[in-house]
Structure formats: C-alpha cells, structure tokens
C-alpha positions as CSV (number, residue, x, y, z in Angstrom):
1,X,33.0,-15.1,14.6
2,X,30.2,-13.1,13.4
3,X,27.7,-11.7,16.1
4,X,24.1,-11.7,15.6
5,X,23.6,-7.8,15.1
6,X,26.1,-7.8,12.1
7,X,24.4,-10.7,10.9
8,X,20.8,-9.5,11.1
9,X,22.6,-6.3,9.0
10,X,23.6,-9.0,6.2
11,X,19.8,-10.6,6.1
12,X,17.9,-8.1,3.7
13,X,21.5,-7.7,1.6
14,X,21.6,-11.4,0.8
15,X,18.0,-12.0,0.2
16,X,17.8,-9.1,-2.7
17,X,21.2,-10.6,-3.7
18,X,19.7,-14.3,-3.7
19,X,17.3,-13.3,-5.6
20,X,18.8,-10.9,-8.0
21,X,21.0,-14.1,-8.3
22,X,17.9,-16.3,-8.9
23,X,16.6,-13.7,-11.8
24,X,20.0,-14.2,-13.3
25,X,19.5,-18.2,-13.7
26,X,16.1,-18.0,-14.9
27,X,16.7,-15.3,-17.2
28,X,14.3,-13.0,-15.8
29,X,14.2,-9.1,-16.3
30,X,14.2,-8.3,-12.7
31,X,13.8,-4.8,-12.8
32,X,10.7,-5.1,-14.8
33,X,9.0,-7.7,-12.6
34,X,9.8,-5.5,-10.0
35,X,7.8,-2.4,-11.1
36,X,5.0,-4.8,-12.8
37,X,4.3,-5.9,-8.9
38,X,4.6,-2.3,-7.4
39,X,2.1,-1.3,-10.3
40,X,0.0,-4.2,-8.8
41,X,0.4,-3.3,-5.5
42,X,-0.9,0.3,-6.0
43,X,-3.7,-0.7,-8.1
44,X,-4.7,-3.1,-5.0
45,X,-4.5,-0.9,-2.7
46,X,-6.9,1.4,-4.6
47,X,-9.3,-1.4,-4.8
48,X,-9.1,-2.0,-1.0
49,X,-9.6,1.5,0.4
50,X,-13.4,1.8,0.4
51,X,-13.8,-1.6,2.1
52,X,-10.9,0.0,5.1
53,X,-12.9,3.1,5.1
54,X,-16.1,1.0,5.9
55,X,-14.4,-1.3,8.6
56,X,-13.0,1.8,10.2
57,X,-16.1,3.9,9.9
58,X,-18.2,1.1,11.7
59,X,-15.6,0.6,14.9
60,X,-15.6,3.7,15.5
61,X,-19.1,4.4,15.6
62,X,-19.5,1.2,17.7
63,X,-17.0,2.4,20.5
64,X,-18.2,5.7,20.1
65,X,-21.5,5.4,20.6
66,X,-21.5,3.5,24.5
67,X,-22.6,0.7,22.7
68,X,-19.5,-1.7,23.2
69,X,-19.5,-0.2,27.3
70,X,-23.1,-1.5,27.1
71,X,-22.2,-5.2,26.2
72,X,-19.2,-5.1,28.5
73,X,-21.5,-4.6,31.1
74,X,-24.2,-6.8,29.9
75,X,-21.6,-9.7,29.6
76,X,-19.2,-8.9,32.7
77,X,-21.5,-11.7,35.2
78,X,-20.4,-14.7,32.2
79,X,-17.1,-13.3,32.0
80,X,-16.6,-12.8,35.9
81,X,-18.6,-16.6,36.8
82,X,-15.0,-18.1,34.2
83,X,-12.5,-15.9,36.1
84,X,-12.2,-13.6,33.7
85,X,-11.8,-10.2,33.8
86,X,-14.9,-8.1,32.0
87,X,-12.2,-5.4,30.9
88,X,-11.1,-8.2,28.6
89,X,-14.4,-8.0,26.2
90,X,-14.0,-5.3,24.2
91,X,-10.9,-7.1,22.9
92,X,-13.2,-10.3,22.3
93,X,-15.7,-8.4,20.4
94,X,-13.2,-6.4,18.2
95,X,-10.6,-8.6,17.4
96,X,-12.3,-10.4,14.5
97,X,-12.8,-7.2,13.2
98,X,-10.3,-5.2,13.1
99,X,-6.8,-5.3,14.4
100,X,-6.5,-1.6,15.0
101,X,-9.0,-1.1,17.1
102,X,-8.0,-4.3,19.2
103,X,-4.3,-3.2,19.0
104,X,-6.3,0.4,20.8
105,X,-7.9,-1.5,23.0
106,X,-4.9,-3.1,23.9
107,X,-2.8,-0.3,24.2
108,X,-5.5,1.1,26.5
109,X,-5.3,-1.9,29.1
110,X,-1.8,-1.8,28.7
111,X,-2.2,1.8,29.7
112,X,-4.4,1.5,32.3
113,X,-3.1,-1.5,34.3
114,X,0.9,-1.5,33.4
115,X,2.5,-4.4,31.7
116,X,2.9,-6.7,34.3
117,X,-0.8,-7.1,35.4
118,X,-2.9,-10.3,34.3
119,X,-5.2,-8.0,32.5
120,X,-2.1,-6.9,30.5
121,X,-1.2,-10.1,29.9
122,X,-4.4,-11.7,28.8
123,X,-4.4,-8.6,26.6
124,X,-1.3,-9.1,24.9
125,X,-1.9,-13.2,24.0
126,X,-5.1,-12.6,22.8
127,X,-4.3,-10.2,20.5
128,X,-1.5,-12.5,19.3
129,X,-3.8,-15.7,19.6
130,X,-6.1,-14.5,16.8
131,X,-7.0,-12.6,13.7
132,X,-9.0,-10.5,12.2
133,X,-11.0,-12.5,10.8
134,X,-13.9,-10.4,9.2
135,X,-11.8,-7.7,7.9
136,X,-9.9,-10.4,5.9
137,X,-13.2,-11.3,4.4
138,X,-14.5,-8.0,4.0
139,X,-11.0,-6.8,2.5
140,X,-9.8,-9.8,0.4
141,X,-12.7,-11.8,-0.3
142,X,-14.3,-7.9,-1.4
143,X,-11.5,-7.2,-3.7
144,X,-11.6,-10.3,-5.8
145,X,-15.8,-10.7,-6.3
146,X,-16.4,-13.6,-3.9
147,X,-19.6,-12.8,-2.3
148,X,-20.4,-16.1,-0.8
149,X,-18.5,-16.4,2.4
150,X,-20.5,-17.9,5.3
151,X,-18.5,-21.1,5.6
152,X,-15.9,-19.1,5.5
153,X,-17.1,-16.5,7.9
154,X,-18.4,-19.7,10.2
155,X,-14.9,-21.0,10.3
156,X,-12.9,-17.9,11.1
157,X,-15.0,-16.9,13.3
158,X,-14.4,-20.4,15.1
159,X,-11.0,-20.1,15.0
160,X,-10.8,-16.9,16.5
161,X,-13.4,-18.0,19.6
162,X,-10.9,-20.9,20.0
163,X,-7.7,-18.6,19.9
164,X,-9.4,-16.4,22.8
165,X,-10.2,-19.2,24.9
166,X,-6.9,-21.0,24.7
167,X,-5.4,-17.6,25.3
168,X,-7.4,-16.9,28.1
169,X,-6.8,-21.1,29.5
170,X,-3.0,-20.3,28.9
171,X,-2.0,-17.3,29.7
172,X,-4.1,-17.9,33.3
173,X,-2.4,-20.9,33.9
174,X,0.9,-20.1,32.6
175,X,0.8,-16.8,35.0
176,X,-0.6,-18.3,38.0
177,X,1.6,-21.5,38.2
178,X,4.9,-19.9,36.7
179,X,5.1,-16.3,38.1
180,X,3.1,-16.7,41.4
C-alpha cells in the first residue's frame, strides 16, 4: 500500500506526465507552448512592477508615519463596545490592500501574543477569510487598461468587510464554546 508522503512525491511527476501525455493527443508542441508562457509571464511581470512599487510605497508610508496607530486608537471604543480586540484593526484596514503588510501585521500579533491567544487566532482567520482586494484592482485591472472599477471596488470591498466579520463571529464563537 502506498503511504501518503510517497504519494504526495508522485503528484507533480504525474501532472507534467498527464499533460505531456495530453500535448501528445492534441498534437501540441509542448516545449514551445512552454517557453511562449514563460515569455508571457516575464513580460507581465514587467508590466506589473510599477503598480507593486506603488502599493508597497503607500503601506509603508501609512504604518510609518503613526497614522494607522492613530486610527487604532480613534476606533478602539467601536471595536472594544463588539468584543473585539482594537489590536485587530490594523489587520482590518490593511488587508484589502495588501497581503504583505497584513501577513506583517499578522506575524507581529502572532509575535506578540503567541499562537494560542484569541488575538492570534482572530489574526490568523482573518487573514485567511479575505483578500486583497485593492491590490487585485490596482495590479490586474492596471495591467490590462480597465480604468473603471468602482462596482468593482464597491463589491470587493464588501466582500472583504463580510469576510472580517464572519471571521471575527466565528472564530469567537468557535474558541469560546469549543476550547473554553
């Protein structure tokens, strides 16, 4: 019988066999689709570095400059009259935007307060719960022209507000009636 760690080692083998096999059928020069999409790739990626540089450039002056300690504060009586901690709102605020600086921010808390506090926790599925949503459309929607986007921007933005609030709803509930 085969155990799972010599079959996750057979997983990547098959798939390029699959669909080595697959090129076979169709007749299609594999090797040349292969470096027509790495050409692609890099030529993306070229387009897409000035809009990172921007998104990174503006988080960074945002936490560096107090200003995101400033909201914390300004915010931490709402957050603290739901139950929920005010260390949580730099994650809220910087999720949409960039997954970096939430995975930081993250990282931080984690730091901070050690795995197994709620902080920690709330942390952890929030930053699974959404997405970052306005580097997407800064990134992808900049790299292909679209400059309309504020249905879009509405929605995701939406989304993610409804992924931190489910998060926040779970992961309480989950903790407090599970673990406690």
């Amino acid at each position: 019988m085969i155990d799972l760690i010599s079959l996750s080692k057979l997983i990547l083998p098959l798939l390029i066999l699959t669909i080595l096999f697959a090129a076979l059928i169709t007749k299609t020069d594999a090797y040349s689709a292969f470096v027509s999409g790495g050409k692609e790739g890099l030529h993306m990626a070229a387009e897409l570095l000035p809009f990172l540089v921007g998104m990174m450039a503006a988080i960074s002056v945002l936490r560096s400059s107090g200003l995101l300690l400033w909201i914390t504060n300004l915010v931490s009586p709402l957050f603290l009259y739901f139950s929920i901690p005010a260390e949580i709102f730099p994650l809220f605020l910087t999720r949409p935007i960039s997954g970096t600086a939430a995975l930081s921010i993250t990282a931080d808390l984690t730091h901070t307060y050690g795995p197994e506090h709620m902080i920690s926790r709330l942390a952890a599925v929030i930053q699974g719960s959404t997405d970052t949503t306005l580097y997407i459309l800064t990134v992808y929607f900049g790299a292909v022209g679209i400059k309309k986007m504020g249905r879009a921007l509405m929605v995701g933005l939406l989304a993610d507000l409804t992924g931190m609030i489910l998060a926040v709803v779970i992961t309480i509930w989950y903790f407090q009636n599970v673990w406690s």
